[in-house]
PDB file as gemmi writes it, atoms N, CA and C in Angstrom:
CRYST1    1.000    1.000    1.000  90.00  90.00  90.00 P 1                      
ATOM      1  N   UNK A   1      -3.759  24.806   6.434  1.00  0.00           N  
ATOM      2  CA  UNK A   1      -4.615  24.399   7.526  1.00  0.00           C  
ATOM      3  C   UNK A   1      -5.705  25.445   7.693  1.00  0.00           C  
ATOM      4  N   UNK A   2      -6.565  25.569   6.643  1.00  0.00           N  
ATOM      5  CA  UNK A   2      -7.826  26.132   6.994  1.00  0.00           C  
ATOM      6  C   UNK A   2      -7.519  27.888   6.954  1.00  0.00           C  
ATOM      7  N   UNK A   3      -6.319  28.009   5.890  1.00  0.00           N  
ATOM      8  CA  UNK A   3      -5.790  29.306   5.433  1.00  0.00           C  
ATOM      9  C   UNK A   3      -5.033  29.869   6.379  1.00  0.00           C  
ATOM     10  N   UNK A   4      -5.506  29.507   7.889  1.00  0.00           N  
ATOM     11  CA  UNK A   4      -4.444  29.991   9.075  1.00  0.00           C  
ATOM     12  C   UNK A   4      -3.159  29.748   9.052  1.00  0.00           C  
ATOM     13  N   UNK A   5      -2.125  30.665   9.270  1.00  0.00           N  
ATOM     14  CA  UNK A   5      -0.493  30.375   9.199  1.00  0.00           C  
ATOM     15  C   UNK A   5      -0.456  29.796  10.639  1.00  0.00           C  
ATOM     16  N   UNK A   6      -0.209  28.828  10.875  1.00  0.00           N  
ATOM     17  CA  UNK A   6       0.301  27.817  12.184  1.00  0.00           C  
ATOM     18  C   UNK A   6       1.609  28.787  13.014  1.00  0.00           C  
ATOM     19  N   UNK A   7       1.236  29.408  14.055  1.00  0.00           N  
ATOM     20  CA  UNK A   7       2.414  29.774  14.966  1.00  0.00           C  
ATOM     21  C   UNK A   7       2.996  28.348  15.478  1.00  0.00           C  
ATOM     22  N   UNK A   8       4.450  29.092  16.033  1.00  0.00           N  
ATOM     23  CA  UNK A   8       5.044  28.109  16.674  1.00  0.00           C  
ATOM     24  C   UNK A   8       4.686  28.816  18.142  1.00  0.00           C  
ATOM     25  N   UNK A   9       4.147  27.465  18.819  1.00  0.00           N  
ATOM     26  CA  UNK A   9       3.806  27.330  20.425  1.00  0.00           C  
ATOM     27  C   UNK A   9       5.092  26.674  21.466  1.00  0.00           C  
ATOM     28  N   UNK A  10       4.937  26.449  22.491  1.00  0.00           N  
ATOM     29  CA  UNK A  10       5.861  25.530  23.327  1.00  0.00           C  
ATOM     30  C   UNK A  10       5.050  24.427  23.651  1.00  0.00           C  
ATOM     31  N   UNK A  11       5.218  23.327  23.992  1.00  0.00           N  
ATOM     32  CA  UNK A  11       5.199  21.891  23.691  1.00  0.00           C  
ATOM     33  C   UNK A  11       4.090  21.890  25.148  1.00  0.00           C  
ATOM     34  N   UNK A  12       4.509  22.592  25.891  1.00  0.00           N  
ATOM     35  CA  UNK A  12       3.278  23.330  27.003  1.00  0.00           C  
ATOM     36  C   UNK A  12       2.315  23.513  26.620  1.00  0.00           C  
ATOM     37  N   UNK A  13       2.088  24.520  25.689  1.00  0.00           N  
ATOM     38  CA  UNK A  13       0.590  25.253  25.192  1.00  0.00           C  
ATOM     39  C   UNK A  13      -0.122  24.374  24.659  1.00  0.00           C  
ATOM     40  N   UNK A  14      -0.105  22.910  23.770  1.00  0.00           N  
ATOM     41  CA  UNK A  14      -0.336  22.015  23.332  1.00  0.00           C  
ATOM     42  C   UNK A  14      -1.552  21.555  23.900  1.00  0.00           C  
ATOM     43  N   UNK A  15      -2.731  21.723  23.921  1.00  0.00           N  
ATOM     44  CA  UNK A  15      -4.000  21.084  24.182  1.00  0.00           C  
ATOM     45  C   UNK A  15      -3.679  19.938  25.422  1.00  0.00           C  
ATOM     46  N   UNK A  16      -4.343  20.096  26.239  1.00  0.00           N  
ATOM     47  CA  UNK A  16      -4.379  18.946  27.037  1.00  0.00           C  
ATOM     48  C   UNK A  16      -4.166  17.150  26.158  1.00  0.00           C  
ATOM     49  N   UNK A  17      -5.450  17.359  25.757  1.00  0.00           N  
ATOM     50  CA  UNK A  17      -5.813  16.130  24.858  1.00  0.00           C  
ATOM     51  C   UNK A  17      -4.526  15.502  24.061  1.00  0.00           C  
ATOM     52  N   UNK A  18      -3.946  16.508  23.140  1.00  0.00           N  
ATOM     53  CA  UNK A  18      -3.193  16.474  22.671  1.00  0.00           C  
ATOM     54  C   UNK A  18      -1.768  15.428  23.240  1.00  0.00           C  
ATOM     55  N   UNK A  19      -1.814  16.424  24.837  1.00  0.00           N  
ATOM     56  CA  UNK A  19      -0.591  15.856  25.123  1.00  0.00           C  
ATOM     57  C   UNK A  19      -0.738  14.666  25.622  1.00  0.00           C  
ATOM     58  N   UNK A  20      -2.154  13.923  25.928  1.00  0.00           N  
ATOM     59  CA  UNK A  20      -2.380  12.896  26.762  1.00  0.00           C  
ATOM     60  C   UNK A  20      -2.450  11.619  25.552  1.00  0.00           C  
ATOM     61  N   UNK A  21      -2.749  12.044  24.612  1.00  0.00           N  
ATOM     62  CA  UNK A  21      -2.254  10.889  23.391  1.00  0.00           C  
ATOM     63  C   UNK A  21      -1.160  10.974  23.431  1.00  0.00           C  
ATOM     64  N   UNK A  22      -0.233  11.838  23.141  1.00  0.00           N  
ATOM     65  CA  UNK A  22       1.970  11.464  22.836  1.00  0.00           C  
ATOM     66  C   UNK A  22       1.997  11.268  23.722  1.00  0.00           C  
ATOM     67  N   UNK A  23       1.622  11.328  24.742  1.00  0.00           N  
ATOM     68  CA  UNK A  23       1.869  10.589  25.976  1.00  0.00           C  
ATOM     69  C   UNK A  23       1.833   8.805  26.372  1.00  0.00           C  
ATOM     70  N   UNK A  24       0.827   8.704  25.665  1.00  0.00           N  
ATOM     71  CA  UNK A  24      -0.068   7.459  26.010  1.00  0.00           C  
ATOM     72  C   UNK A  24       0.670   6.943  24.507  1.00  0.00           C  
ATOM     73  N   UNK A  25       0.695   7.633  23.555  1.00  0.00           N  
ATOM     74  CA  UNK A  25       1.394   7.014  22.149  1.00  0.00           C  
ATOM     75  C   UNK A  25       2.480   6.515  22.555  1.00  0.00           C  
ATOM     76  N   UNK A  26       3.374   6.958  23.416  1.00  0.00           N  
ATOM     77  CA  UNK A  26       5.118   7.077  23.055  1.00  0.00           C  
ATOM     78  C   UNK A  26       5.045   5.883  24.583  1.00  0.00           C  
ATOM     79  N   UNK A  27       4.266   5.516  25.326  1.00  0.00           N  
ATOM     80  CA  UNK A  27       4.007   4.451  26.217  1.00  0.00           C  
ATOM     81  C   UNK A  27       3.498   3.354  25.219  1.00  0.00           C  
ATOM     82  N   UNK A  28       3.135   3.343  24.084  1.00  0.00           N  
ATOM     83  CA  UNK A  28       2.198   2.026  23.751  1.00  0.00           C  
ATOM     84  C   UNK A  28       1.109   1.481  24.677  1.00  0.00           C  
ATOM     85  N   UNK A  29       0.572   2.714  25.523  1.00  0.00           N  
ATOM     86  CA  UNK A  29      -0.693   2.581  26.402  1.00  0.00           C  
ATOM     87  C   UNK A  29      -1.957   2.535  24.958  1.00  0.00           C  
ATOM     88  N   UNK A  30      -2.186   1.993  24.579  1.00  0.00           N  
ATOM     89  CA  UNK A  30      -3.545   1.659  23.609  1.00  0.00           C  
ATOM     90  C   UNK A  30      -4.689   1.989  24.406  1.00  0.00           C  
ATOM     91  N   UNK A  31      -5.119   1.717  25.362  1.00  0.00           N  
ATOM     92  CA  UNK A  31      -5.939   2.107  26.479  1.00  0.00           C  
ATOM     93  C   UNK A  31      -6.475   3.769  26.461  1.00  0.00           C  
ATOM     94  N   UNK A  32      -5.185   3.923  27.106  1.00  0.00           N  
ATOM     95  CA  UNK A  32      -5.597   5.345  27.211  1.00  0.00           C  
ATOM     96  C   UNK A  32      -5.513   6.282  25.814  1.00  0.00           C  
ATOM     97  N   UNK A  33      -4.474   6.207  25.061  1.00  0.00           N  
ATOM     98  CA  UNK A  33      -4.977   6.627  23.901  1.00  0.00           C  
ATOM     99  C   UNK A  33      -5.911   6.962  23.294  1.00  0.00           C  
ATOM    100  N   UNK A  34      -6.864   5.545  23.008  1.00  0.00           N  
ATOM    101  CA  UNK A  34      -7.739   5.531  22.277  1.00  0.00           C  
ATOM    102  C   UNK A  34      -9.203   6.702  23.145  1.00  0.00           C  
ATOM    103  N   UNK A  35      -9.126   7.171  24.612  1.00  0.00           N  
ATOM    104  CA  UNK A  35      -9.727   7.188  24.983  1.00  0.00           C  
ATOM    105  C   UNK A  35      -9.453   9.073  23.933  1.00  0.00           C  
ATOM    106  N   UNK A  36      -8.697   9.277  23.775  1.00  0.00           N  
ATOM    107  CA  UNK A  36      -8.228  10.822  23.450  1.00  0.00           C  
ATOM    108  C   UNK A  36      -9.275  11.240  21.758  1.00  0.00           C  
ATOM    109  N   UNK A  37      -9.874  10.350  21.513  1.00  0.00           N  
ATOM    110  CA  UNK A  37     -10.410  10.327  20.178  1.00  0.00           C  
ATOM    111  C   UNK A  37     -11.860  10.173  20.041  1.00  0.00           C  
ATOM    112  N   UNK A  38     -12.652  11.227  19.273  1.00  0.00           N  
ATOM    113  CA  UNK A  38     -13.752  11.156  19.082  1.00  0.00           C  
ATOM    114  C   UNK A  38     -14.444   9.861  18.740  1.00  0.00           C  
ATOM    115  N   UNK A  39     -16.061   9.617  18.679  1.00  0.00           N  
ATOM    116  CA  UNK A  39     -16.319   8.161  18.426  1.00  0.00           C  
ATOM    117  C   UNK A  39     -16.153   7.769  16.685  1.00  0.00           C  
ATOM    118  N   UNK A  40     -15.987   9.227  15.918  1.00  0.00           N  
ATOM    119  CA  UNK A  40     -16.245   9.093  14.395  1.00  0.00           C  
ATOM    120  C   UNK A  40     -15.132   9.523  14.009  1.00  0.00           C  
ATOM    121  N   UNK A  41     -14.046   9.695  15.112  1.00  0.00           N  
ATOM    122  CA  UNK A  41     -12.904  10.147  14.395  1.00  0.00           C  
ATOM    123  C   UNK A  41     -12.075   9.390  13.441  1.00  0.00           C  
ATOM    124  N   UNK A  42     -10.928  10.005  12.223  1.00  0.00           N  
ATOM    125  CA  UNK A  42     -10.347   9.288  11.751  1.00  0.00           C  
ATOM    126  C   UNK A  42      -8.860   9.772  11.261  1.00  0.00           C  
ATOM    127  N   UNK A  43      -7.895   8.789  11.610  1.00  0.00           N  
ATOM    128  CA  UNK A  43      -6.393   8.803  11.062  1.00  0.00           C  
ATOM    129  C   UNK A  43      -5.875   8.384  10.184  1.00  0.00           C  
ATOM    130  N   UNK A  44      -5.102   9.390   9.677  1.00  0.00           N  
ATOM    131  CA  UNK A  44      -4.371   8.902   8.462  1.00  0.00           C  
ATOM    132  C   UNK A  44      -2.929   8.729   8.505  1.00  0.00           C  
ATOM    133  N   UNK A  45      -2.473   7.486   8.242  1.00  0.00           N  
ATOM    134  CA  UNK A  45      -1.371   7.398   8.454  1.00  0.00           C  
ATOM    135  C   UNK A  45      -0.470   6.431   7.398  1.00  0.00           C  
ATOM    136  N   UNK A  46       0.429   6.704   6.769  1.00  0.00           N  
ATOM    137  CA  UNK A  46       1.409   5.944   6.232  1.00  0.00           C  
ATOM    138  C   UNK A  46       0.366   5.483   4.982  1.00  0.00           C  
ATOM    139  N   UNK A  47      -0.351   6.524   4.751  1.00  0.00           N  
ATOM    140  CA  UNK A  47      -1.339   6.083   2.832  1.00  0.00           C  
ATOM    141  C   UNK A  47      -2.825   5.645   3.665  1.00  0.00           C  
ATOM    142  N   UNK A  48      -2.691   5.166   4.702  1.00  0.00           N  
ATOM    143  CA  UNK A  48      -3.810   4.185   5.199  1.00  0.00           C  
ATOM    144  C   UNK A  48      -4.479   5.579   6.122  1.00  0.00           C  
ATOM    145  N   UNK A  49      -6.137   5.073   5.373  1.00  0.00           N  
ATOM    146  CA  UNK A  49      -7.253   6.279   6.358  1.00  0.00           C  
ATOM    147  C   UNK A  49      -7.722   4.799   7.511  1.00  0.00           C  
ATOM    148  N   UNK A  50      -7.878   5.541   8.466  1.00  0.00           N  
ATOM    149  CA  UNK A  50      -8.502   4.416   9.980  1.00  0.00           C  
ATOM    150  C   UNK A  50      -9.862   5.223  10.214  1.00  0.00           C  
ATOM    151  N   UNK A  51     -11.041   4.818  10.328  1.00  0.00           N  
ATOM    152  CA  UNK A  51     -12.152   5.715  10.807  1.00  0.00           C  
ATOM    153  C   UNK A  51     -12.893   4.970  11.720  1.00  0.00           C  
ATOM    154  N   UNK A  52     -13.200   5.648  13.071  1.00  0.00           N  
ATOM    155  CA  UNK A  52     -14.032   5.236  14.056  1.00  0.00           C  
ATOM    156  C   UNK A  52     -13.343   3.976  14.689  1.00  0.00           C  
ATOM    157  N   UNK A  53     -14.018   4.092  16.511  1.00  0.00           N  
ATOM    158  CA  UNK A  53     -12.974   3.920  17.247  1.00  0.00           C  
ATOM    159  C   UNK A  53     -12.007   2.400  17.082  1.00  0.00           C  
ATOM    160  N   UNK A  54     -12.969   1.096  16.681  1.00  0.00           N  
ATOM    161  CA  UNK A  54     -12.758   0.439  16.366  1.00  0.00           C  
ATOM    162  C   UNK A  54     -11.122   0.163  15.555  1.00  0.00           C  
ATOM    163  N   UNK A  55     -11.442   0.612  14.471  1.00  0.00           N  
ATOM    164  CA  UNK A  55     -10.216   0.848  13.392  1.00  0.00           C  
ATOM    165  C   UNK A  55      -8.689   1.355  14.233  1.00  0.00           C  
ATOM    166  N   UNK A  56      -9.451   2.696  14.390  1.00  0.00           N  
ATOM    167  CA  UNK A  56      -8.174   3.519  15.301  1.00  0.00           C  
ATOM    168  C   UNK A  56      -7.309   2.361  16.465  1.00  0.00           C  
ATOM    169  N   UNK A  57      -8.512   1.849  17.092  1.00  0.00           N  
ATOM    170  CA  UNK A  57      -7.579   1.017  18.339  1.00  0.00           C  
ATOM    171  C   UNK A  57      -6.902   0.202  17.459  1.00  0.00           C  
ATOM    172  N   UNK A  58      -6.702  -0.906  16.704  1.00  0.00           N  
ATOM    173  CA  UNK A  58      -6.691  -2.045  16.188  1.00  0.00           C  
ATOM    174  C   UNK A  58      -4.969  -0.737  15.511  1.00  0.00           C  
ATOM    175  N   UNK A  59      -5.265   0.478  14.851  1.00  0.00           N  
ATOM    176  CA  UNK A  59      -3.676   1.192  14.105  1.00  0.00           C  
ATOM    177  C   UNK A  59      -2.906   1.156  15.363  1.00  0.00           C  
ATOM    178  N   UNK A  60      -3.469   1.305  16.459  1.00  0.00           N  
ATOM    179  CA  UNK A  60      -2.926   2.082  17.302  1.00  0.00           C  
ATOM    180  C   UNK A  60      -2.022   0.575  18.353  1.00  0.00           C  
ATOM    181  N   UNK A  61      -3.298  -0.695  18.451  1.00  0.00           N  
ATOM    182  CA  UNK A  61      -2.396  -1.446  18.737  1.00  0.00           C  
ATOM    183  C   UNK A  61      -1.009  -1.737  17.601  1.00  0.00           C  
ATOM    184  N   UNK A  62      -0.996  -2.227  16.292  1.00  0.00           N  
ATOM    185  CA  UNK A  62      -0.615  -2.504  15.147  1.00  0.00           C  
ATOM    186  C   UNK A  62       0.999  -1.255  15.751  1.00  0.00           C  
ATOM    187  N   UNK A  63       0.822   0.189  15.381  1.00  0.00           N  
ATOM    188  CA  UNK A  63       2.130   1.181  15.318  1.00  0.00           C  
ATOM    189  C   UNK A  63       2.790   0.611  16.837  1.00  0.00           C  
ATOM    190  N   UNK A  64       2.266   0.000  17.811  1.00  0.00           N  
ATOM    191  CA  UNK A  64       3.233   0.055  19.200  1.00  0.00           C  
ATOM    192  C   UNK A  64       4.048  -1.106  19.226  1.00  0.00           C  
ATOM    193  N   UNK A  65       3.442  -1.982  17.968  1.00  0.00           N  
ATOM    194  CA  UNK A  65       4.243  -3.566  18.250  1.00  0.00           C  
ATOM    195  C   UNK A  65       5.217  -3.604  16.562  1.00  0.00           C  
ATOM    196  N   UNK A  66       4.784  -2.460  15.467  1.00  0.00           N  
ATOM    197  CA  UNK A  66       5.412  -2.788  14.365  1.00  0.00           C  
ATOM    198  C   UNK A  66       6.902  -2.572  14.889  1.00  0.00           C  
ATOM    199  N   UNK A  67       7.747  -1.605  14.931  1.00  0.00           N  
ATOM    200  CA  UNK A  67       8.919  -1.219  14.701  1.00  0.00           C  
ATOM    201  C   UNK A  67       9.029  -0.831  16.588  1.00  0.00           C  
ATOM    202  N   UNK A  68      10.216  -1.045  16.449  1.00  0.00           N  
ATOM    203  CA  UNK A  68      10.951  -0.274  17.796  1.00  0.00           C  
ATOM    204  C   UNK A  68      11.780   0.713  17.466  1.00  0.00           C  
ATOM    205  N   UNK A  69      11.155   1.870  17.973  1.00  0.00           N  
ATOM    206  CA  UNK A  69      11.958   3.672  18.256  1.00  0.00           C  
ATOM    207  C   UNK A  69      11.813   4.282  18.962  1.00  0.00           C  
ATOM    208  N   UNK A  70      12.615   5.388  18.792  1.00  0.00           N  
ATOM    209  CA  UNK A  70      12.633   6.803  19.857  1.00  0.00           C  
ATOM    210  C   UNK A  70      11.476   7.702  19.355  1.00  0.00           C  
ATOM    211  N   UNK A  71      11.282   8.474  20.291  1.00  0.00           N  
ATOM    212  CA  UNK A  71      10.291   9.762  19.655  1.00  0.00           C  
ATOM    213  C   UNK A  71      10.644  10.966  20.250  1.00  0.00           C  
ATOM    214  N   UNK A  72      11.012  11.921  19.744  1.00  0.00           N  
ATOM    215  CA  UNK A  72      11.089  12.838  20.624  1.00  0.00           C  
ATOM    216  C   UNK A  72      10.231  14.673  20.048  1.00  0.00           C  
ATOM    217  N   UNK A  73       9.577  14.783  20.410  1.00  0.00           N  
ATOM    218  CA  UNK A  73       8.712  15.918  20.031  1.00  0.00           C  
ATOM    219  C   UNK A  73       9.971  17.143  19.888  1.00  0.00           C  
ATOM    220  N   UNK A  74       9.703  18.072  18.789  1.00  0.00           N  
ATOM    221  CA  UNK A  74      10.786  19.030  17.726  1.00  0.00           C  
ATOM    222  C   UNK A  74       9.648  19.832  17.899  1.00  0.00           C  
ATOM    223  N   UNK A  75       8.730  20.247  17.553  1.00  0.00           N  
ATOM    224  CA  UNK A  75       7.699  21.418  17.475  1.00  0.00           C  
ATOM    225  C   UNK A  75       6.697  21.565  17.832  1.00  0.00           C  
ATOM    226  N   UNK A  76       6.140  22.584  17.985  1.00  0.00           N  
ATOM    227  CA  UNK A  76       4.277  22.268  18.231  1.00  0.00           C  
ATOM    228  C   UNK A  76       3.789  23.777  17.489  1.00  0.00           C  
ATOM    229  N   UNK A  77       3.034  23.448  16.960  1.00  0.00           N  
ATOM    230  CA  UNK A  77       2.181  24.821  16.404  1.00  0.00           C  
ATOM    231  C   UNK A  77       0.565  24.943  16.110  1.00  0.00           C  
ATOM    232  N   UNK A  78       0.488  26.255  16.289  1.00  0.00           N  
ATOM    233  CA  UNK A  78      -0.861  26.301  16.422  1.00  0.00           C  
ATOM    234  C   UNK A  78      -1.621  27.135  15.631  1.00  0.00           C  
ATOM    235  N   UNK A  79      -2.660  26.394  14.882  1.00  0.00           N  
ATOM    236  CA  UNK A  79      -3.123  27.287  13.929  1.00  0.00           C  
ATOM    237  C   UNK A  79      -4.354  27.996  14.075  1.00  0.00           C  
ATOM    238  N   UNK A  80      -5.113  27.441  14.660  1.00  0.00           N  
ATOM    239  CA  UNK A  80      -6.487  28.182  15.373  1.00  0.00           C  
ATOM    240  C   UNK A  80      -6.610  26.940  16.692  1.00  0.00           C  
ATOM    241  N   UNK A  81      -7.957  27.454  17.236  1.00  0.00           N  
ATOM    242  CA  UNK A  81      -8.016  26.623  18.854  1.00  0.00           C  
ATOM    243  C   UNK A  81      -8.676  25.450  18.520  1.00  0.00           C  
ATOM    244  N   UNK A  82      -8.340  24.639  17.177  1.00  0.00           N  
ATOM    245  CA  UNK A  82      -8.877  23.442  16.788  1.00  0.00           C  
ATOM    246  C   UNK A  82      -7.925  22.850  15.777  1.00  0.00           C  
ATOM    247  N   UNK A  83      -6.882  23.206  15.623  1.00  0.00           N  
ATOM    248  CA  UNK A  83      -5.600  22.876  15.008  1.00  0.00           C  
ATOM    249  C   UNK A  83      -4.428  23.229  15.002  1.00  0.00           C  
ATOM    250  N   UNK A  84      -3.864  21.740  15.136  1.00  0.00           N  
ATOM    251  CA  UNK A  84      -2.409  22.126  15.643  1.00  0.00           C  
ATOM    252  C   UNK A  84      -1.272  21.129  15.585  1.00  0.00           C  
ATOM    253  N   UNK A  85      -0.244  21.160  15.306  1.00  0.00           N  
ATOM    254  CA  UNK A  85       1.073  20.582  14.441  1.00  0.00           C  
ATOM    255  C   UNK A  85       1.730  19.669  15.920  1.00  0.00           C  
ATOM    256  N   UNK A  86       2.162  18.888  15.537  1.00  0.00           N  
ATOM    257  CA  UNK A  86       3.308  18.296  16.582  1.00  0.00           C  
ATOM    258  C   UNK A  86       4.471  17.647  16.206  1.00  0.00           C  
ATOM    259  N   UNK A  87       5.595  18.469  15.530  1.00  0.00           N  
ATOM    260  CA  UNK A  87       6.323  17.393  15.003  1.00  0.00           C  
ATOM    261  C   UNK A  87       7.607  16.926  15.631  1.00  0.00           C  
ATOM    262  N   UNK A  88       7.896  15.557  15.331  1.00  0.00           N  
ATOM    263  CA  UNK A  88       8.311  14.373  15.849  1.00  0.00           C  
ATOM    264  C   UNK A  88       9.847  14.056  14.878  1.00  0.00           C  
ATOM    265  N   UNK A  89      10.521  14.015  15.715  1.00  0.00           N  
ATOM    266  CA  UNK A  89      11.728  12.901  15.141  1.00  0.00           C  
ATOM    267  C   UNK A  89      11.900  11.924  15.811  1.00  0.00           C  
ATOM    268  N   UNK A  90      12.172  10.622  14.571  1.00  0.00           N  
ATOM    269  CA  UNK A  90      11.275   8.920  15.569  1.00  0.00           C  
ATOM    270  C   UNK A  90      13.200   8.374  14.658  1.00  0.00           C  
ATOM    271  N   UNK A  91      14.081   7.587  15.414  1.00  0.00           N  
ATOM    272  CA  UNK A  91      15.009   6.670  14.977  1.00  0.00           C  
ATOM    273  C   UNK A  91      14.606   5.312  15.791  1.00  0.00           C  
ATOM    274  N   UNK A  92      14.887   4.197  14.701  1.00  0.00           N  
ATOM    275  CA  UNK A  92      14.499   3.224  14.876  1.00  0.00           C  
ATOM    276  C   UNK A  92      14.886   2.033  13.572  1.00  0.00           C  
ATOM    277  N   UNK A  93      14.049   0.985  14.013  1.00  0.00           N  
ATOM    278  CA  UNK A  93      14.316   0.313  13.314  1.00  0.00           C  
ATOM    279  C   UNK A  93      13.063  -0.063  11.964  1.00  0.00           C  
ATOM    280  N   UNK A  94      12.475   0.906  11.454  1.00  0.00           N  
ATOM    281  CA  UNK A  94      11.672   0.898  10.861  1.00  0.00           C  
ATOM    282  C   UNK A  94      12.852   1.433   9.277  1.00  0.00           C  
ATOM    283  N   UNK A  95      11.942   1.289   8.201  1.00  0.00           N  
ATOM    284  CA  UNK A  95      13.228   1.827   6.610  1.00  0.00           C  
ATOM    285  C   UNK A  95      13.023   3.156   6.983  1.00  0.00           C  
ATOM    286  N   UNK A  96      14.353   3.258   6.397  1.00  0.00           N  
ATOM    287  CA  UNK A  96      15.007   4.577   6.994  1.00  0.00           C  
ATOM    288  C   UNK A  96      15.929   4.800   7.696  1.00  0.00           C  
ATOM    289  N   UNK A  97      15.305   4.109   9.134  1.00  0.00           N  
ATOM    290  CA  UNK A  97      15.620   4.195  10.221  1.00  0.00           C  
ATOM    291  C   UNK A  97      15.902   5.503  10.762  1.00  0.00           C  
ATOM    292  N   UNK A  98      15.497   7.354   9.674  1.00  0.00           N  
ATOM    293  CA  UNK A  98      15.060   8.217  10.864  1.00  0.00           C  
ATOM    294  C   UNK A  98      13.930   8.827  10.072  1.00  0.00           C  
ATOM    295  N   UNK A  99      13.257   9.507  10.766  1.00  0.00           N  
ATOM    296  CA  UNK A  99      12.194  10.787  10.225  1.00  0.00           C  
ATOM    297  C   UNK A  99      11.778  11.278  10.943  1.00  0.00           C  
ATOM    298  N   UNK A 100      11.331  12.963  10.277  1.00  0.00           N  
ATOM    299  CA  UNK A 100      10.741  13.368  11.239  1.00  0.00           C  
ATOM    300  C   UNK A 100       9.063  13.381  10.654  1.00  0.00           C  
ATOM    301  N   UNK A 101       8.251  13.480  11.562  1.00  0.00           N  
ATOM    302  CA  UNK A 101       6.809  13.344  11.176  1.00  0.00           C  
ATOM    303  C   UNK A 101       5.853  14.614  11.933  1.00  0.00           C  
ATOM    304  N   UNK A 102       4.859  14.811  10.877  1.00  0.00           N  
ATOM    305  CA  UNK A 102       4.100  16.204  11.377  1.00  0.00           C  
ATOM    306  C   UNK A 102       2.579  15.143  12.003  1.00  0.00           C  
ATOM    307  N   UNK A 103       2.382  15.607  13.023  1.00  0.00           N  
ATOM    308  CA  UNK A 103       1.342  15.012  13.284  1.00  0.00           C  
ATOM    309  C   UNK A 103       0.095  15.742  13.517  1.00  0.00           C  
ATOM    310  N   UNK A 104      -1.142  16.129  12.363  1.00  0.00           N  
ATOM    311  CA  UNK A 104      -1.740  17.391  12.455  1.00  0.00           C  
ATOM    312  C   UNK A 104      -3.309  16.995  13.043  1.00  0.00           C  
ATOM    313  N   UNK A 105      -3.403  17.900  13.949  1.00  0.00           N  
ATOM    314  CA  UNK A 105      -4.774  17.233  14.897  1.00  0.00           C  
ATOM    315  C   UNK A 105      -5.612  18.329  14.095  1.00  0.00           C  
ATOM    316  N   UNK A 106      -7.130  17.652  14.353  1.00  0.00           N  
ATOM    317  CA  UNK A 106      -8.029  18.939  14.318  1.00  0.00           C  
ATOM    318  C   UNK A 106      -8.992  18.431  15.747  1.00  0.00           C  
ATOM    319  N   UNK A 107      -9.378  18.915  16.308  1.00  0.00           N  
ATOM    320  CA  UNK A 107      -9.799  18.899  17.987  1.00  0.00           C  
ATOM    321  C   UNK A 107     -11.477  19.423  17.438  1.00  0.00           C  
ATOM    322  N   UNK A 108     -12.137  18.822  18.358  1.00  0.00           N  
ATOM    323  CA  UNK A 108     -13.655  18.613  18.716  1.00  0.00           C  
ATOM    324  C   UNK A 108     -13.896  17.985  20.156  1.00  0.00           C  
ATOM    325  N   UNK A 109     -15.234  19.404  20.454  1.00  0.00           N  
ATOM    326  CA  UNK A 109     -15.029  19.044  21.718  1.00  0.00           C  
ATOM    327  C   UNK A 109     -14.175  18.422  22.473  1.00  0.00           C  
ATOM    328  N   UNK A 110     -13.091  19.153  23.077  1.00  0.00           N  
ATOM    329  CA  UNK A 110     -11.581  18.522  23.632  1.00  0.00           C  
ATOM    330  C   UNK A 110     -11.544  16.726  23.303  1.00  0.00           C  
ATOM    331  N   UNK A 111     -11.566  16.564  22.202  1.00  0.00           N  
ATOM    332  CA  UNK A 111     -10.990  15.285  21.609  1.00  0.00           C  
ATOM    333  C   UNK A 111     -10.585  15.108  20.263  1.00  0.00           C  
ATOM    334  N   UNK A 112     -10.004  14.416  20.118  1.00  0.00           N  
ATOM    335  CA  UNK A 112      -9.162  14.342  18.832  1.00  0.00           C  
ATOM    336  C   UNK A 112     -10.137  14.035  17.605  1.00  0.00           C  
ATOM    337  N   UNK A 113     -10.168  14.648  16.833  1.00  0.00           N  
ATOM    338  CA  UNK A 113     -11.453  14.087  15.701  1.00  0.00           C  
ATOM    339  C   UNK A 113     -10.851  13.531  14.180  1.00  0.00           C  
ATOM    340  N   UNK A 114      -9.811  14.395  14.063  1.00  0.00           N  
ATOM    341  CA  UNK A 114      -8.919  14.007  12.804  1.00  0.00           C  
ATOM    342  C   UNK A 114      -6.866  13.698  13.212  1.00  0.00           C  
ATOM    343  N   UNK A 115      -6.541  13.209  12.883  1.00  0.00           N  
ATOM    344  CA  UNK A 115      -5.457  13.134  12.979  1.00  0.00           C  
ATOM    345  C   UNK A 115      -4.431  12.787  11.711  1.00  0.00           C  
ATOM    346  N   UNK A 116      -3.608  13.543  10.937  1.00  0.00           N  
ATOM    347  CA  UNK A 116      -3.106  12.958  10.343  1.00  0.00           C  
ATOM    348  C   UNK A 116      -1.387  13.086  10.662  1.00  0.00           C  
ATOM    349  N   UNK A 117      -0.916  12.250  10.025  1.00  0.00           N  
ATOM    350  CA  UNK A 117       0.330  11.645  10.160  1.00  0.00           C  
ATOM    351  C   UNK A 117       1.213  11.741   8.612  1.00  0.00           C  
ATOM    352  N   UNK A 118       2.005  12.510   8.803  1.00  0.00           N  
ATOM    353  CA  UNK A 118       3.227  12.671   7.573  1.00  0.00           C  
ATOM    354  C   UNK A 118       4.317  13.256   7.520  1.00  0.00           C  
ATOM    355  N   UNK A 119       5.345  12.976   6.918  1.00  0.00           N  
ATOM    356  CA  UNK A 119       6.628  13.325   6.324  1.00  0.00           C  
ATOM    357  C   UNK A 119       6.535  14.734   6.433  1.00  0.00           C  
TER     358      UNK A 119                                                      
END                                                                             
């Protein structure tokens, strides 16, 4: 992440922004979510890139209605004051049925600009 070694933070220190998406994520609030994201931002998730806001809402409705699970936040780390780790263990009914997932922001102007999503 931009050569910086990622400390581990408390789930506190976590960017506002940050927390107001897993927040709004782990509600299936699409609404407010989407509001947490730049206008050119883009996510990557599960192989699939989403860019700009459009796209993003449309993943974001799509992940709250695919599978039914738990989420429960395992880490947070921080690698500079524009990147930072959140990882997740999700059981459910998706294949698998567990994982845990790193969810790595990069922040612009207090909003989400990149987001990716992985194993």
């Amino acid at each position: 992440m931009h050569g910086n070694q990622p400390r581990t933070i408390t789930p506190d220190d976590l960017p506002e922004v940050i927390t107001r998406y897993l927040t709004a994520h782990r509600a299936h609030d699409t609404g407010t979510a989407i509001t947490t994201f730049t206008d050119d931002a883009t996510v990557i998730d599960d192989g699939n890139t989403y860019r700009g806001s459009a796209a993003i809402e449309q993943w974001l409705d799509r992940s709250a209605t695919e599978f039914t699970y738990t989420i429960h936040l395992t880490n947070a780390q921080e690698a500079d004051t524009a990147h930072y780790i959140a990882t997740h263990h999700l059981e459910g009914n998706f294949p698998g049925g567990t994982i845990d997932l790193r969810y790595r922001f990069t922040l612009r102007d207090d909003l989400i600009e990149h987001l990716s999503i992985e194993p």
